[in-house]
NUDRENGU-784508 format. One record per residue (C-alpha): x negated, y, z negated; residue in one letter; residue number from 1; chain. Coordinates in Angstrom, 3 decimals, always signed. Example, Ala and Ser with C-alpha at 12.3 -4.5 7.8 and 13.67 -1.06 7.14 Angstrom:
REM residues 2
<u = -12.300	v = -4.500	w = -7.800	drenti = A	gupa = 1	finu = A>
<u = -13.670	v = -1.060	w = -7.140	drenti = S	gupa = 2	finu = A>
This chain:
REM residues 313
<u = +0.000	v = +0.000	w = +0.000	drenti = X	gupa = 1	finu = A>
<u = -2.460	v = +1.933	w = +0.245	drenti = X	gupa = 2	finu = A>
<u = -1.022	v = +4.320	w = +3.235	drenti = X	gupa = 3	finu = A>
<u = +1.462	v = +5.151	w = +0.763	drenti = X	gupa = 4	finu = A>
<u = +2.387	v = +8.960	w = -0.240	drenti = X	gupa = 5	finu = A>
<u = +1.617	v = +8.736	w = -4.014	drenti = X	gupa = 6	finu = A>
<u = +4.794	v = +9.957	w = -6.097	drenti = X	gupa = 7	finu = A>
<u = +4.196	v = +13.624	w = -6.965	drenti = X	gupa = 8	finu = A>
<u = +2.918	v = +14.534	w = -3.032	drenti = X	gupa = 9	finu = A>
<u = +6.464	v = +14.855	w = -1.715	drenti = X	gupa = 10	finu = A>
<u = +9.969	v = +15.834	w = -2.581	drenti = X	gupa = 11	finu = A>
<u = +11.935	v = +13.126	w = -2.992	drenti = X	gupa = 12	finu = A>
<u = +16.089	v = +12.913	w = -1.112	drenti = X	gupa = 13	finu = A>
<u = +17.725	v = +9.710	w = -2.189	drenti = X	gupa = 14	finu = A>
<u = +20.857	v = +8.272	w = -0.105	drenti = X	gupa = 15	finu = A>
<u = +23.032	v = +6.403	w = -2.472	drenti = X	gupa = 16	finu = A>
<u = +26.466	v = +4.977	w = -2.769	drenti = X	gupa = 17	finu = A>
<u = +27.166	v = +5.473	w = -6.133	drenti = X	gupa = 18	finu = A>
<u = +27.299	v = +1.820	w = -8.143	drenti = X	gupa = 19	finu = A>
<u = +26.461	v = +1.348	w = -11.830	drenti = X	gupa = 20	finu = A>
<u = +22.303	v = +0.408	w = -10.246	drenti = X	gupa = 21	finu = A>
<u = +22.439	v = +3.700	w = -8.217	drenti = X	gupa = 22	finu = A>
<u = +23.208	v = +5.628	w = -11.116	drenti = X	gupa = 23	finu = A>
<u = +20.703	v = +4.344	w = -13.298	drenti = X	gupa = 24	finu = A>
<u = +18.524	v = +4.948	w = -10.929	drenti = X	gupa = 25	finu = A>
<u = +18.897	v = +8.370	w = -10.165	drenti = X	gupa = 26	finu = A>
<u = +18.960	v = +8.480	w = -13.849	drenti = X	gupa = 27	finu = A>
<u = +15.137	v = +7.435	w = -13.538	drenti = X	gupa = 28	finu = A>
<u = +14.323	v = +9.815	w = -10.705	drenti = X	gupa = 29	finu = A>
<u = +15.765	v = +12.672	w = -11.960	drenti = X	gupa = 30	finu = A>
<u = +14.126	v = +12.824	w = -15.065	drenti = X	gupa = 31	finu = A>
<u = +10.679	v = +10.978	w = -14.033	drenti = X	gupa = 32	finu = A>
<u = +7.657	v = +13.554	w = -14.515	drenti = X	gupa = 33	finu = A>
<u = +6.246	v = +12.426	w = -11.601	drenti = X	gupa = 34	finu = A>
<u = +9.223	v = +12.542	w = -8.994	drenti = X	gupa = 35	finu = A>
<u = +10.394	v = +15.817	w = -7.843	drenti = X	gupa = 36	finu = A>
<u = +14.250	v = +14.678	w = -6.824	drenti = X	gupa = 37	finu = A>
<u = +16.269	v = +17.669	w = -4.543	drenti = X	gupa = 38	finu = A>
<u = +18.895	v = +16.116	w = -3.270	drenti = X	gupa = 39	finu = A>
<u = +21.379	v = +12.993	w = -2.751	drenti = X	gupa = 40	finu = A>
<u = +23.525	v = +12.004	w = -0.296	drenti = X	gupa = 41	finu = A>
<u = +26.492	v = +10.238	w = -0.772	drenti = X	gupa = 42	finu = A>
<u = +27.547	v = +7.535	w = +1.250	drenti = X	gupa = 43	finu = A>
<u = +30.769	v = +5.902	w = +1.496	drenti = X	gupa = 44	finu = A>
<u = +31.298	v = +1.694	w = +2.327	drenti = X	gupa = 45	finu = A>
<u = +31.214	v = +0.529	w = -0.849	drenti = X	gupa = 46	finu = A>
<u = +34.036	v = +3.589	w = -1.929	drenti = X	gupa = 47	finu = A>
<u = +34.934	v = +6.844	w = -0.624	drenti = X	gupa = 48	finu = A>
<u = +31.719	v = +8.934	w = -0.480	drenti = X	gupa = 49	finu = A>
<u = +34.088	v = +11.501	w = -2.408	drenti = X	gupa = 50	finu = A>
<u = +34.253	v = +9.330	w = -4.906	drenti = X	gupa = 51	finu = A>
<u = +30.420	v = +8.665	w = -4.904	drenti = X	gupa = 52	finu = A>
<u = +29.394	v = +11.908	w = -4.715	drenti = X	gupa = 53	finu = A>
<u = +31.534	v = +12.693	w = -7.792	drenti = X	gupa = 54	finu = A>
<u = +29.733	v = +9.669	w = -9.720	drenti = X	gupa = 55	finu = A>
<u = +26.314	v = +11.495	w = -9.157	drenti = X	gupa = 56	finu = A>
<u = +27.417	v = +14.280	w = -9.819	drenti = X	gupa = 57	finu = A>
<u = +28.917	v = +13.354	w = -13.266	drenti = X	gupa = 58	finu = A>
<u = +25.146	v = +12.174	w = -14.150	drenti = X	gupa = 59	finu = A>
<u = +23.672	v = +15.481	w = -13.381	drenti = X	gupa = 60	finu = A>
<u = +26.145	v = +17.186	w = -15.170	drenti = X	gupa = 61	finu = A>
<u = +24.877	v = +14.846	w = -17.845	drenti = X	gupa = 62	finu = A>
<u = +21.592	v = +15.435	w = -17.322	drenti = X	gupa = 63	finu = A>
<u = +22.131	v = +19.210	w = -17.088	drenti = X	gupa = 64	finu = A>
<u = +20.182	v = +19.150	w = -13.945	drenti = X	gupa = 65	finu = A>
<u = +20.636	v = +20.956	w = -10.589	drenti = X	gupa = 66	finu = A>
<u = +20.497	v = +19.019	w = -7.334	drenti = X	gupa = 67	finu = A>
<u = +22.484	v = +19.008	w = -4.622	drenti = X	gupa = 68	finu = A>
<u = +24.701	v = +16.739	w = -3.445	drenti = X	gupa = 69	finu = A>
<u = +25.794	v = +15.877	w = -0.118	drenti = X	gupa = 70	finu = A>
<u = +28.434	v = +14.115	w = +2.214	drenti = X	gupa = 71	finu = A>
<u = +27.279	v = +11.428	w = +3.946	drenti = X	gupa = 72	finu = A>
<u = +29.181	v = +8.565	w = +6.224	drenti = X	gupa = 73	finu = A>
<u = +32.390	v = +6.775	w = +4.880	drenti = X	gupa = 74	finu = A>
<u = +32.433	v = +3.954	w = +8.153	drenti = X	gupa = 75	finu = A>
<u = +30.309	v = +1.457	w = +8.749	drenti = X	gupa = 76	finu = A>
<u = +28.975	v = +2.707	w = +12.279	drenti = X	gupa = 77	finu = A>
<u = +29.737	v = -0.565	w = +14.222	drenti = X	gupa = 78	finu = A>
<u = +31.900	v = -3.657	w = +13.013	drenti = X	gupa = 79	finu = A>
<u = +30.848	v = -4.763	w = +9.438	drenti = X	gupa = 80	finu = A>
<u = +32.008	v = -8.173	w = +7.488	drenti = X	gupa = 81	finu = A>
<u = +34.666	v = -7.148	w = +5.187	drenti = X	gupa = 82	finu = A>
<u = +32.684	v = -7.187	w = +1.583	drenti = X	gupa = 83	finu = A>
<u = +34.459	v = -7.999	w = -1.634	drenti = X	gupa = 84	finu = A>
<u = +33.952	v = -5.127	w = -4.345	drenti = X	gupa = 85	finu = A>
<u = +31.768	v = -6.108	w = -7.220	drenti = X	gupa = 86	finu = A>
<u = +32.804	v = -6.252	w = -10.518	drenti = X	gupa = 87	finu = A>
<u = +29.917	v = -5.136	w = -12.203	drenti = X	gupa = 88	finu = A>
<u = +30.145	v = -1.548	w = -10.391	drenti = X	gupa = 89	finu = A>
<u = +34.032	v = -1.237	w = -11.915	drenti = X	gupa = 90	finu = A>
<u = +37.069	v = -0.292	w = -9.730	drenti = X	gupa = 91	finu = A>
<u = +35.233	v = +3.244	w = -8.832	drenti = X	gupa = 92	finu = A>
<u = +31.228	v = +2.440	w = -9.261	drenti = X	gupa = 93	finu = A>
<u = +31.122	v = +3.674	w = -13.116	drenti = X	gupa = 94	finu = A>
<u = +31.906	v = +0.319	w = -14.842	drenti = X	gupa = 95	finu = A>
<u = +34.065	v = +1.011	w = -17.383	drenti = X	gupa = 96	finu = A>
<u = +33.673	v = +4.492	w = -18.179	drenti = X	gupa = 97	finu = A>
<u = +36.496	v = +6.822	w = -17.940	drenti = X	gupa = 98	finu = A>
<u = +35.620	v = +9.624	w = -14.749	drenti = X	gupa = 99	finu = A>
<u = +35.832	v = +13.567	w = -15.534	drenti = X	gupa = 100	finu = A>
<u = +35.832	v = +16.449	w = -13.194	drenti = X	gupa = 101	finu = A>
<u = +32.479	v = +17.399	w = -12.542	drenti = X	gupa = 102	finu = A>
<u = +32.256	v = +21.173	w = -12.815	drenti = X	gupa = 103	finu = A>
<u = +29.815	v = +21.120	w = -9.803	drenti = X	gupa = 104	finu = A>
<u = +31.343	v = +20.540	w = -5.872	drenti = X	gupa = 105	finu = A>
<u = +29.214	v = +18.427	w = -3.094	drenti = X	gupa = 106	finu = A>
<u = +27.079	v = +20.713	w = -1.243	drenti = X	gupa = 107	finu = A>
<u = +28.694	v = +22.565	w = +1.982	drenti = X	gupa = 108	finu = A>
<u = +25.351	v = +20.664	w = +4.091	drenti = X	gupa = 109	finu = A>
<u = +25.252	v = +17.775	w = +5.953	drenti = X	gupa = 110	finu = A>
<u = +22.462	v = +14.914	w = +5.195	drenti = X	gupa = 111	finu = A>
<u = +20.800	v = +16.544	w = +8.173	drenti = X	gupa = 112	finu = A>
<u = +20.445	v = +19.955	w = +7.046	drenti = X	gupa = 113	finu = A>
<u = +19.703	v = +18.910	w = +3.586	drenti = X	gupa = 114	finu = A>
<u = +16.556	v = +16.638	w = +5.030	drenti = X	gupa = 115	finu = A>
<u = +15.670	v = +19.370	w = +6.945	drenti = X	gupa = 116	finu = A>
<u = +15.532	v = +22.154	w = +4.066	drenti = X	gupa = 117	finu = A>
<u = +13.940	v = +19.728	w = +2.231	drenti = X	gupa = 118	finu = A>
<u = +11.346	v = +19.910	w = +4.443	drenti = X	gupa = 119	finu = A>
<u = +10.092	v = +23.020	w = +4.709	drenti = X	gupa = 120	finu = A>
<u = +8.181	v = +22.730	w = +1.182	drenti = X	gupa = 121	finu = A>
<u = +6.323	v = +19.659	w = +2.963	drenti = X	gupa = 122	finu = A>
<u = +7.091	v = +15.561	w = +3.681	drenti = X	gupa = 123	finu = A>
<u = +9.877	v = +14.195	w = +2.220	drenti = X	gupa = 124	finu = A>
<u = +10.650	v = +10.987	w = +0.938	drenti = X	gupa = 125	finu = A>
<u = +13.329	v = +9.439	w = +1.477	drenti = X	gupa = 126	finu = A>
<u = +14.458	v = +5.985	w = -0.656	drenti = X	gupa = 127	finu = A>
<u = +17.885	v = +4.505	w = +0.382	drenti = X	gupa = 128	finu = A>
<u = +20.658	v = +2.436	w = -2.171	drenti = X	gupa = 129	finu = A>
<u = +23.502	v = +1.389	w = +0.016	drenti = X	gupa = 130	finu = A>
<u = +24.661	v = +0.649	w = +3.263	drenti = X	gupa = 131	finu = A>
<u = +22.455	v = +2.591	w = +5.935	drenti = X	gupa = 132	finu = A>
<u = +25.228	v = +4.216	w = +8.238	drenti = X	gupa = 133	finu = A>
<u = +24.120	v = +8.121	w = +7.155	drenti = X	gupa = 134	finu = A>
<u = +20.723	v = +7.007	w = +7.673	drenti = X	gupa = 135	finu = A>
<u = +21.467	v = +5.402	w = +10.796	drenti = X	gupa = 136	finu = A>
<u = +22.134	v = +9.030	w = +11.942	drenti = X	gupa = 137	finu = A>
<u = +19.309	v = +10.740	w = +11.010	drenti = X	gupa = 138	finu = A>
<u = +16.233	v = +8.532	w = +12.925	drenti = X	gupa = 139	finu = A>
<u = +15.441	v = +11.268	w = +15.160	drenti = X	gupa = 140	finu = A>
<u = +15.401	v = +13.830	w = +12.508	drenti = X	gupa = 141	finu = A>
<u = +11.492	v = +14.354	w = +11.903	drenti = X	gupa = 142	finu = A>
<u = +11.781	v = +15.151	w = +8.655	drenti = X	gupa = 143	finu = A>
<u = +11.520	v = +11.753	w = +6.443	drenti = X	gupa = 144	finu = A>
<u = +7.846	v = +10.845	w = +5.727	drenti = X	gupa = 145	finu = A>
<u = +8.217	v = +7.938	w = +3.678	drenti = X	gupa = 146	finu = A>
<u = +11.282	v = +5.378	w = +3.409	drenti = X	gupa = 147	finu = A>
<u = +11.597	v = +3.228	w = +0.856	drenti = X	gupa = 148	finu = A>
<u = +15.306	v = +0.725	w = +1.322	drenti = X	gupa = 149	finu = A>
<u = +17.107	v = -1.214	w = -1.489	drenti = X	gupa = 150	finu = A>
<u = +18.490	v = -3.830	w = +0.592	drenti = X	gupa = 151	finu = A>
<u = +17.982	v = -7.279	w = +2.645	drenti = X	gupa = 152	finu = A>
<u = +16.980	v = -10.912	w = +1.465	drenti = X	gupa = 153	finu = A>
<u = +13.922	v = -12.840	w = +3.348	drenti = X	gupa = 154	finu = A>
<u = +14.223	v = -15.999	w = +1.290	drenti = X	gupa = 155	finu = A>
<u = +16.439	v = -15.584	w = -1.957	drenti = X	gupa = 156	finu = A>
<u = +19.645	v = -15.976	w = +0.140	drenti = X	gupa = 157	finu = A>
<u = +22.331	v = -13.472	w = -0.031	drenti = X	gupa = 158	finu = A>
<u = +24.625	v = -11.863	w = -2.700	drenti = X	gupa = 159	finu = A>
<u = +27.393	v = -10.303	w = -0.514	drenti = X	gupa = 160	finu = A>
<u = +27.645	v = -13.066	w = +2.062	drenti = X	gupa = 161	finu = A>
<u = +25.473	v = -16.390	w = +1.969	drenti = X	gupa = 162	finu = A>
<u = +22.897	v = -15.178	w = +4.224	drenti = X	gupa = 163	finu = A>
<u = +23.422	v = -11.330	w = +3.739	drenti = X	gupa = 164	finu = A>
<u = +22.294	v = -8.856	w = +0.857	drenti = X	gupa = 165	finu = A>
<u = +25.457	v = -6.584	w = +0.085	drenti = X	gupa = 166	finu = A>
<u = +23.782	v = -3.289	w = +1.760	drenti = X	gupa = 167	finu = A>
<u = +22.464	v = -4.811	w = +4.726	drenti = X	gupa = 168	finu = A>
<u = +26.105	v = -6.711	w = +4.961	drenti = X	gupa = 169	finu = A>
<u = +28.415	v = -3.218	w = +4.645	drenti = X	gupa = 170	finu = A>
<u = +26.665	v = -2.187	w = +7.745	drenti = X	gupa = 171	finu = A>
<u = +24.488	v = -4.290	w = +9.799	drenti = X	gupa = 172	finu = A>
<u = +24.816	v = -2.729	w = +13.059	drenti = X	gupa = 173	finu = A>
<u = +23.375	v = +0.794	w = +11.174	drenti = X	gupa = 174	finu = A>
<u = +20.654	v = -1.736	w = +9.668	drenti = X	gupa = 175	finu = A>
<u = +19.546	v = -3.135	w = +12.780	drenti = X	gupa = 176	finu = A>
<u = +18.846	v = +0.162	w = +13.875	drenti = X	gupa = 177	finu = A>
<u = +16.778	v = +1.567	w = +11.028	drenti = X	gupa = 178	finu = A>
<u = +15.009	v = -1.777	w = +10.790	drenti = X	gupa = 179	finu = A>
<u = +14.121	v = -1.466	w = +15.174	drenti = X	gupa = 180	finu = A>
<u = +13.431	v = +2.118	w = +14.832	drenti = X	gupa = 181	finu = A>
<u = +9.537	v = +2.459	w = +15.552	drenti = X	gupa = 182	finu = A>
<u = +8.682	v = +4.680	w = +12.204	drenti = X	gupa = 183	finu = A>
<u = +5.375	v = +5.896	w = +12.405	drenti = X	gupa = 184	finu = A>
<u = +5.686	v = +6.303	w = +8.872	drenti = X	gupa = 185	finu = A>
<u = +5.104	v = +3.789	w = +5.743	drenti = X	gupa = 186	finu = A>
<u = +8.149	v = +1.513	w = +5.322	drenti = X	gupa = 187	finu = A>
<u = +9.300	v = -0.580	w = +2.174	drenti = X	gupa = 188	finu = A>
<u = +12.220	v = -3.068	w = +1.838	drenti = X	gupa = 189	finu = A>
<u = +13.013	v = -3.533	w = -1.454	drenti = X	gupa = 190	finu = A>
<u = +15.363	v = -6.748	w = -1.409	drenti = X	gupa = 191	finu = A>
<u = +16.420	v = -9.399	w = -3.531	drenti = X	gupa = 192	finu = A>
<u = +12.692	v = -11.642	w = -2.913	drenti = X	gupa = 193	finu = A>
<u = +12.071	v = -9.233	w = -5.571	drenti = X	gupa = 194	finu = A>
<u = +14.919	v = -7.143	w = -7.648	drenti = X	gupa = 195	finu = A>
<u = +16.800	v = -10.077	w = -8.671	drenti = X	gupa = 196	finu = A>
<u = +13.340	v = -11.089	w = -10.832	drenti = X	gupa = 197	finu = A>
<u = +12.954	v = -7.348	w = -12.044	drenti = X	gupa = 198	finu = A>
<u = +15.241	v = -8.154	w = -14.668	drenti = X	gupa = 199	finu = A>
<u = +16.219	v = -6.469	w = -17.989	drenti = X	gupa = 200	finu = A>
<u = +16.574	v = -7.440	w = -21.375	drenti = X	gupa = 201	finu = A>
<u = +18.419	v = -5.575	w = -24.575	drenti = X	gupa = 202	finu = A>
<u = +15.179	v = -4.100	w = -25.245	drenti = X	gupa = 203	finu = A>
<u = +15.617	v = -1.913	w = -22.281	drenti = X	gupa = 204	finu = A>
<u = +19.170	v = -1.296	w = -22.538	drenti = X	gupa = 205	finu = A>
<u = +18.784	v = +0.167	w = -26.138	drenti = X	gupa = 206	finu = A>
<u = +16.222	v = +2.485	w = -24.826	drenti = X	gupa = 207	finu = A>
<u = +18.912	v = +4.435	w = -24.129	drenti = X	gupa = 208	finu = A>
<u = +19.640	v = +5.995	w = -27.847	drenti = X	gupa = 209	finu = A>
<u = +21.658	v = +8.949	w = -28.206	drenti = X	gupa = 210	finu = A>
<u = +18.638	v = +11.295	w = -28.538	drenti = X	gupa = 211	finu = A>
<u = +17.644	v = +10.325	w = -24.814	drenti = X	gupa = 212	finu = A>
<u = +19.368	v = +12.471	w = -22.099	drenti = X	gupa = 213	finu = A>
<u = +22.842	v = +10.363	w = -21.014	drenti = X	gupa = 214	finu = A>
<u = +21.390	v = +7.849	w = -23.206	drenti = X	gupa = 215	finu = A>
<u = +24.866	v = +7.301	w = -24.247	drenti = X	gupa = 216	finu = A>
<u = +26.249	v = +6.753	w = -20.322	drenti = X	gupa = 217	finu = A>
<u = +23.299	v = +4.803	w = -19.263	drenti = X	gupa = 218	finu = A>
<u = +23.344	v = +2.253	w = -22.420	drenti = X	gupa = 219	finu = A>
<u = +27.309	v = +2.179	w = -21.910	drenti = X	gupa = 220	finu = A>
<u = +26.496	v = +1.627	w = -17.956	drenti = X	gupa = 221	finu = A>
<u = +24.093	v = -1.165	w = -18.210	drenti = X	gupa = 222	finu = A>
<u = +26.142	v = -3.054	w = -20.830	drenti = X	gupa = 223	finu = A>
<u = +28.691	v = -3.327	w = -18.302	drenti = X	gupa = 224	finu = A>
<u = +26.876	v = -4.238	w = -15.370	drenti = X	gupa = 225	finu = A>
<u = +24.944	v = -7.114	w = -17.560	drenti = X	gupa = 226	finu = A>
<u = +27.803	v = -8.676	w = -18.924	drenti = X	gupa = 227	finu = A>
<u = +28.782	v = -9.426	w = -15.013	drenti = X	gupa = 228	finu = A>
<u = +25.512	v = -11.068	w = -14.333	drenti = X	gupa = 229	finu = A>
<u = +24.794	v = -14.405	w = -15.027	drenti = X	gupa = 230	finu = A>
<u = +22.578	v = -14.354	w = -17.615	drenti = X	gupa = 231	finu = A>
<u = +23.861	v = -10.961	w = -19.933	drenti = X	gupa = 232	finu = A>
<u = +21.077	v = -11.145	w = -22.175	drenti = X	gupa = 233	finu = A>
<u = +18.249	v = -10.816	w = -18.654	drenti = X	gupa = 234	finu = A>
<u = +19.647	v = -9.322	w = -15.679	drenti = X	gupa = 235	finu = A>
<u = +18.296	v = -7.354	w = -12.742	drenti = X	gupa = 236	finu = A>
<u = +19.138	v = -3.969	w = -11.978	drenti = X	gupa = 237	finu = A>
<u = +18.438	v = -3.354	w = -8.061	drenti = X	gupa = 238	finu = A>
<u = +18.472	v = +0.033	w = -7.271	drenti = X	gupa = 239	finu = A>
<u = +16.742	v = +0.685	w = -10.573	drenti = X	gupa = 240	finu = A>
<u = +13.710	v = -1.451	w = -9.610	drenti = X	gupa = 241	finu = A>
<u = +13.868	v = +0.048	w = -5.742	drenti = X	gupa = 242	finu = A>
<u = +13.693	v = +3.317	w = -7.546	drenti = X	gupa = 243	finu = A>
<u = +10.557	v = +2.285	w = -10.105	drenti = X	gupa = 244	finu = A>
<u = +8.769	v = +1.217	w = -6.856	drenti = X	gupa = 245	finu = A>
<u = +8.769	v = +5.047	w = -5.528	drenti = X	gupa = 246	finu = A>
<u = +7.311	v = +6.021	w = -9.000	drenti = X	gupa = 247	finu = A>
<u = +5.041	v = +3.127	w = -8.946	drenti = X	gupa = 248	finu = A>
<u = +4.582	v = +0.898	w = -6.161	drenti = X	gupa = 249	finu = A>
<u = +2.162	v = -1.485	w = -8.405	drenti = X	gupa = 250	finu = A>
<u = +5.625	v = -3.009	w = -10.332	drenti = X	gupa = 251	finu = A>
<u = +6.303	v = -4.720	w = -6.713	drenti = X	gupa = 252	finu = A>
<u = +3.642	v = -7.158	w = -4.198	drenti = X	gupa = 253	finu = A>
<u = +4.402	v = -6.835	w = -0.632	drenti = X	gupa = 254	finu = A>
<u = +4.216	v = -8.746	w = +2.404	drenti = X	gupa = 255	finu = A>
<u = +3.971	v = -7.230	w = +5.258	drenti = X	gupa = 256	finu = A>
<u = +6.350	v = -8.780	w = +7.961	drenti = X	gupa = 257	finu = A>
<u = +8.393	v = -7.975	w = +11.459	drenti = X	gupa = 258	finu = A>
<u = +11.810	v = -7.819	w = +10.683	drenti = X	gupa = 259	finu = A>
<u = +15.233	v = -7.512	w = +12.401	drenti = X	gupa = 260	finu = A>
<u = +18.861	v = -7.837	w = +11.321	drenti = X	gupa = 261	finu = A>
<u = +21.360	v = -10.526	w = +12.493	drenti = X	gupa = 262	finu = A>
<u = +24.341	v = -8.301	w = +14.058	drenti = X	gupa = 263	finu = A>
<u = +25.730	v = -11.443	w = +15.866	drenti = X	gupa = 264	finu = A>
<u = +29.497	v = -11.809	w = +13.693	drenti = X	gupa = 265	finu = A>
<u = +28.556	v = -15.461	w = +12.966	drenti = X	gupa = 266	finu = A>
<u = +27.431	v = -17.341	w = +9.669	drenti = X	gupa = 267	finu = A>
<u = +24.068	v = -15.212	w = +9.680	drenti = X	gupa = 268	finu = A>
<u = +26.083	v = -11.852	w = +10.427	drenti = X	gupa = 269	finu = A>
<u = +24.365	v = -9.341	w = +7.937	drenti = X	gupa = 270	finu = A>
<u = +21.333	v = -11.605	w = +7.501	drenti = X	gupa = 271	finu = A>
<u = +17.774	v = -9.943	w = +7.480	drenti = X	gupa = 272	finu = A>
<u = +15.423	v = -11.685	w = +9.111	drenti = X	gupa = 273	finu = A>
<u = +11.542	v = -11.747	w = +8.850	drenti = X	gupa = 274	finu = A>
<u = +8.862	v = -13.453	w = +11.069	drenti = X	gupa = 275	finu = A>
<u = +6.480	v = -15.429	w = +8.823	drenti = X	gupa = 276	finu = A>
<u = +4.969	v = -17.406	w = +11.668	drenti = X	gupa = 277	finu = A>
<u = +0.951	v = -16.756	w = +12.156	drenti = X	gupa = 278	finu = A>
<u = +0.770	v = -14.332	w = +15.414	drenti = X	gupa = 279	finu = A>
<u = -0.517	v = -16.291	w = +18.262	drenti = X	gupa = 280	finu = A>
<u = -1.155	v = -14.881	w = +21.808	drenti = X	gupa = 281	finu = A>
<u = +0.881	v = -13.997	w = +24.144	drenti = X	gupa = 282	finu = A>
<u = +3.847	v = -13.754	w = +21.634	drenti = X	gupa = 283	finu = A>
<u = +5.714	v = -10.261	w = +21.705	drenti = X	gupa = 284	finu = A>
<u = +9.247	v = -9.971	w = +19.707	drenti = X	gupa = 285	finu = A>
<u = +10.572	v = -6.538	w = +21.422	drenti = X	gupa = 286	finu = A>
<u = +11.857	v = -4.546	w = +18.991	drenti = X	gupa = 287	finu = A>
<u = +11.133	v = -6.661	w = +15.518	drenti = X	gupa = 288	finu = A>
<u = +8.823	v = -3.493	w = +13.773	drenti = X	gupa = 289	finu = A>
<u = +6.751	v = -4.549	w = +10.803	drenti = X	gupa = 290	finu = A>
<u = +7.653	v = -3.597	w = +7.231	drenti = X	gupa = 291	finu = A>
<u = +6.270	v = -3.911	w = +3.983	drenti = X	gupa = 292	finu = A>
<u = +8.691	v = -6.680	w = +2.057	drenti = X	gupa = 293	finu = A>
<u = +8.597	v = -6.505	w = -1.855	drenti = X	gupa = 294	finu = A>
<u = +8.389	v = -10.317	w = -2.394	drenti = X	gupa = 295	finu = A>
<u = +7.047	v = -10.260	w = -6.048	drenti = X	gupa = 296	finu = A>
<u = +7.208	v = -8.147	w = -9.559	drenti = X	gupa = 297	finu = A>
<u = +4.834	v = -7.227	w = -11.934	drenti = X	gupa = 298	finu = A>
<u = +7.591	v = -7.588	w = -14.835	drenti = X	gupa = 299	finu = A>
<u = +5.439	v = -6.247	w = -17.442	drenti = X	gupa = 300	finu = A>
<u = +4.088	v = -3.260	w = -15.300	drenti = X	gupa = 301	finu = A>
<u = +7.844	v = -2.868	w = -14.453	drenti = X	gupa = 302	finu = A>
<u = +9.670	v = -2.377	w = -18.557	drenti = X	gupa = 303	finu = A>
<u = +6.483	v = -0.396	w = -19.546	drenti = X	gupa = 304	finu = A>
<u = +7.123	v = +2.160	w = -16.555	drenti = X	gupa = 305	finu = A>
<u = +10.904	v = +2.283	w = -18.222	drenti = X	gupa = 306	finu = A>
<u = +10.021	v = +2.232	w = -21.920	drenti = X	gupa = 307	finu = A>
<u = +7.282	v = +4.896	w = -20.960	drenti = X	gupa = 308	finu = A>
<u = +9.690	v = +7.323	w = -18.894	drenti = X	gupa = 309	finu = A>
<u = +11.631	v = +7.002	w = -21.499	drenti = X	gupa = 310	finu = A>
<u = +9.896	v = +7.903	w = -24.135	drenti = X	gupa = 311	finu = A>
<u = +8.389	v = +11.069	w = -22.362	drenti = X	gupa = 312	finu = A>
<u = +11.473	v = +12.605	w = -22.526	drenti = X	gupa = 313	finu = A>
């Protein structure tokens, strides 16, 4: 990783949509020394990006913080598997916490204009939670200099469907396209190879105390979202890991592997798929573009980045 922008070199725009993992998250990136987080867009899929942008902006209302927040896709932008809700996120992504107004509105910019504001104080980087129809729009843009996606499964299976990671699955045709686009910048997919062994344990949960900024929502957030996991008392938190990678790539190993996305409506429809075959002459797969997989965690580096960002505060 070592063509990677380190984590205070760029301002950071995360595209979210809005879960109990997103929010914890942006929890972690909004009040990380180290990250300097202006803005979010909100993307719809999962449920109405209204809805999502309201979630984040109940956290930085929380938070007391200041960043905008922006409107991003509610459609898939081809034909998508239908994808059950999870029951972990609760009925409206805040698990079972009772939704306020927000005193703050969603910015009047689109995801473009925000990238490109963002921009003009230098390289932005740009880390991706959900489905990737807003970001499907924006390839051409110029303006992202590092992309780091939550999403996809090489060899742990899916979650959403039985080949297909719930991201990649809300939206393949918009992940094929991010996948094939030829970045000439670095490129991380975060998927389940690795988040669903970044787990948590109570230890990390009660971190949140009611000193700590929205330690109160967080702890309430993450009790909810564990007790739908399999194991309540050790569970993973995706987008949170995704989001400790950007602060510190070291908590994740990486392969790096050509990769495309099944778009075919069959049993793989949704399905990421990586070429682990040695190269050998003469072979060429047009339009499979190399990222860097997360296929392993450093657990330990991992809770010490939490129970340190934490306690900095």
């Amino acid at each position: 990783m070592e063509d990677a922008i380190t984590a205070n070199e760029a301002p950071v725009v995360v595209d979210t949509d809005g879960g109990v993992d997103d929010l914890v998250a942006l929890w972690l990136l909004a009040t990380h020394p180290a990250i300097d987080l202006r803005g979010v867009i909100a993307t719809g899929i999962s449920r109405p990006a209204r809805i999502v942008a309201r979630n984040v902006l109940l956290l930085f209302e929380a938070l007391d913080r200041d960043i905008p927040v922006v409107i991003g896709a509610d459609r898939p932008v081809d034909p998508a598997p239908v994808v059950a809700a999870a029951a972990m996120h609760g009925p409206e992504g805040l698990g079972d916490l009772q939704a306020w107004r927000p005193r703050a509105e969603p910015a009047t910019l689109t995801p473009g204009e925000l990238l490109g504001e963002t921009s003009r104080t230098g390289p932005v980087r740009m880390l991706s939670l959900g489905p990737l129809s807003t970001l499907a729009s924006l390839l051409d843009s110029g303006a992202v200099a590092d992309l780091t996606v939550m999403g996809g499964s090489i060899r742990a299976g899916g979650n959403a469907l039985p080949a297909a990671e719930a991201n990649i699955a809300r939206d393949p045709g918009a992940a094929a396209r991010v996948v094939a686009h030829p970045w000439t910048v670095p490129t991380r997919l975060v998927g389940l190879d690795a988040t669903k062994h970044a787990t948590l344990t109570h230890a990390e949960v009660a971190l949140f105390g009611d000193s700590v900024p929205a330690g109160p929502i967080m702890r309430k957030l993450l009790r909810h979202y564990g007790a739908h996991a399999s194991d309540p008392d050790c569970f993973p938190c995706h987008d949170l890991f995704a989001a400790a990678v950007l602060v510190d790539p070291g908590v994740a190993t990486f392969e790096h592997l050509p990769l495309s996305v099944d778009t075919g409506g069959s049993a793989a429809w949704g399905m990421t798929v990586a070429d682990s075959r040695p190269p050998l002459p003469g072979r060429s797969l047009s339009d499979w573009r190399r990222w860097a997989v997360a296929t392993g965690v450093d657990l330990d580096r991992y809770r010490e980045l939490l129970h340190g960002a934490v306690s900095a505060l």
